[in-house]
N, C-alpha and C positions, 0 to 999 in steps of 0.2 A: 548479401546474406538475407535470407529469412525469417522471421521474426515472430513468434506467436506470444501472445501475452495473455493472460488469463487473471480476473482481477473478480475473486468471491467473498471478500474480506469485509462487505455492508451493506448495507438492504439491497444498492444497487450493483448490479456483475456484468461481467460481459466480456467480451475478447476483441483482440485487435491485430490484423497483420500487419507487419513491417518489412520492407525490401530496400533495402540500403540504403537506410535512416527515412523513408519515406510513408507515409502510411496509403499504405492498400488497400482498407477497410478496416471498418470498426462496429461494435455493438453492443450495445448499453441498454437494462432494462431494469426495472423494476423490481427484485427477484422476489417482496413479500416473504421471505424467510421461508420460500422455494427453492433454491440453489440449485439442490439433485435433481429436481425435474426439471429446471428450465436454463441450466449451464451449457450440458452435453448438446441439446436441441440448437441451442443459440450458434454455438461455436462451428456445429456441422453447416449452419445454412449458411454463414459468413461463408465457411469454406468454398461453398458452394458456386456462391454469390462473386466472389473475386476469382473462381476458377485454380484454385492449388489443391495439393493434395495432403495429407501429413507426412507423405512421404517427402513432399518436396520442402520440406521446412528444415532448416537449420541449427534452430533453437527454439528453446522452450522457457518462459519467463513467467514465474507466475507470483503474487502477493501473498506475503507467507504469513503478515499478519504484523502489527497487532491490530483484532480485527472482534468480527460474530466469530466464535470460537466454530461453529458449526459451521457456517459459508468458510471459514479458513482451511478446517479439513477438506469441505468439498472441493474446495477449486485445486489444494495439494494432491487430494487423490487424479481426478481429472489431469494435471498435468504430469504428474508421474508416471501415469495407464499411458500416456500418450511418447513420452519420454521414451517409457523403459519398450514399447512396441518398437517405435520408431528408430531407436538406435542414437537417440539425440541427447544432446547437455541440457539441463536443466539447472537454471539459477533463481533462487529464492530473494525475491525484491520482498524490503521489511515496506510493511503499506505508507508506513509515514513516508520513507523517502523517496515511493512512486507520487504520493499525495504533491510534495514539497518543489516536485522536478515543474509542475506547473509553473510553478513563479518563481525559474531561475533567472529571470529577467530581472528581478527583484534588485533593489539597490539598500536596500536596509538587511537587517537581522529578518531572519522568518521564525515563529513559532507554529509547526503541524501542531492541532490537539483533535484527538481523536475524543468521542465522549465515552468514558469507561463505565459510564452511571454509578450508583454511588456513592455520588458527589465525588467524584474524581475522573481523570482526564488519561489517557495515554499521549505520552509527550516529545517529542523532539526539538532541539533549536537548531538554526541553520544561519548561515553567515554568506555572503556573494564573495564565491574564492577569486583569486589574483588573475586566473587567464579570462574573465567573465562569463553571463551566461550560462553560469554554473550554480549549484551550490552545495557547501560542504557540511555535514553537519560536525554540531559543535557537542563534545558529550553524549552519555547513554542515551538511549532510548528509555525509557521511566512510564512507571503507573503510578500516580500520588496525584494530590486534593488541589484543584485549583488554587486555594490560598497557596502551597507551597510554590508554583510554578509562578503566581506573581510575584511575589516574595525575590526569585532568584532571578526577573528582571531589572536591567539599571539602564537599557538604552531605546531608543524608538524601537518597535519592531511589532511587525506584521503579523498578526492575529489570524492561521484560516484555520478551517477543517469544523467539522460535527461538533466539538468542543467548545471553538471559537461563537460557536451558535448560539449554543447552550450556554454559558459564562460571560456569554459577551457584556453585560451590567455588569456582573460583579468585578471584569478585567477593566472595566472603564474607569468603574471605581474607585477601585485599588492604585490605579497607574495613570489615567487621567492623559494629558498630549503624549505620555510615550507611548500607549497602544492605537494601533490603525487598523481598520481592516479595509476588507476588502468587497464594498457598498453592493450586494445588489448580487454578488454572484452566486452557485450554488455550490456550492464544495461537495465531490464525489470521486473518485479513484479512476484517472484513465485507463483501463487497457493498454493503452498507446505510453502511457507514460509508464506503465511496468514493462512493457516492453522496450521502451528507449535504455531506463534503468537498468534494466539488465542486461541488454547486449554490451552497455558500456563495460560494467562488472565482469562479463565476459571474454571481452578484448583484452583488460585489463591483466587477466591468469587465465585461459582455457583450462590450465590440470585441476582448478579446485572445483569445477564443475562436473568432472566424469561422474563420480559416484553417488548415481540417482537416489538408491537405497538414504545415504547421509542428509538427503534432502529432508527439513523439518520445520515444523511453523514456530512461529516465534509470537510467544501465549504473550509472554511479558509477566501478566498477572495469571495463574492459575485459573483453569475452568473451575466453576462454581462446584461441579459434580466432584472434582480431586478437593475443594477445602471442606466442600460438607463430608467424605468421607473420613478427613485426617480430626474435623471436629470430633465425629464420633468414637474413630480410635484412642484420641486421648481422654475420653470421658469415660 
């Protein structure tokens, strides 16, 4: 199977092919809160680059978020155009649990934190499930204040993502030998890893994926532009 992954969910974006769990190529850039101009561009030259077509793809995998609310919609539209042309399924990977597939390797708890600014985080916990290799996540996905996310740790567990960056004193603080991180790396959203994600999600039910249309980003928290409107309505 073929595998396109499309990942516009934070400053950095870029796509990835996959051909039977293998990666093909991959590319990652920069985007400066570019997305629309330098997504479409990226994706054609990869294509280019490993020699396929859109027509020869299989599937379509893209980060639906929680994310830049703006690089969210771009990289959904982008893979929907491409989707609803090509006649393909399309599965919406939520960015935390492409982030987290990184470090299924992991033998502790993992905590994704995304930085929501704010002072507050987008959140998931993850656990290494029974056949290894894996991991499952544990509970909602959440948008609330790093105090609360220490608060509802009680075991060692692995601190990454934008979040983890940004809070990383204060989680030290708070939790002391049970938080760990992960020394020296850079925390960014593989392509590769929304595309692993989602073929698996896809093996899993092909029918929940026909209906492109249904495909939708997952805000978490509201764009700023829907709370400052609903502020004025009720005032």
């Amino acid at each position: 199977m073929r595998v396109l992954g499309i990942d516009a969910s934070a400053q950095t974006g870029g796509a990835a092919l996959i051909e039977d769990g293998r990666l093909a190529g991959q590319t990652v850039a920069d985007m400066e809160r570019r997305h629309a101009e330098r997504l479409t561009p990226a994706l054609d030259a990869l294509m280019r680059l490993v020699g396929w077509t859109p027509k020869s793809l299989d599937l379509v995998c893209v980060s639906a978020g929680p994310g830049s609310f703006t690089g969210v919609r771009i990289g959904m539209s982008c893979a929907k155009a491409l989707a609803y042309a090509c006649g393909l399924p399309l599965v919406c990977v939520p960015s935390l649990d492409a982030a987290a597939h990184r470090y299924r390797y992991a033998r502790r708890p993992v905590c994704v934190l995304f930085d929501a600014r704010k002072n507050e985080v987008y959140e998931a916990h993850y656990r290494p499930s029974a056949v290894g290799c894996e991991l499952e996540r544990v509970g909602p996905m959440r948008c609330r204040s790093i105090e609360e996310t220490v608060r509802s740790v009680q075991t060692e567990t692995l601190f990454v993502g934008s979040g983890a960056e940004t809070y990383g004193a204060q989680i030290r603080s708070a939790l002391g030998e049970l938080a760990c991180f992960n020394s020296g790396a850079t925390d960014w959203i593989s392509p590769a890893d929304v595309a692993s994600v989602g073929e698996l999600a896809y093996s899993q039910n092909p029918k929940a994926y026909r209906d492109i249309h249904a495909a939708a980003p997952i805000y978490i928290r509201k764009p700023e532009a829907e709370l400052s409107a609903q502020k004025r309505d009720a005032s």
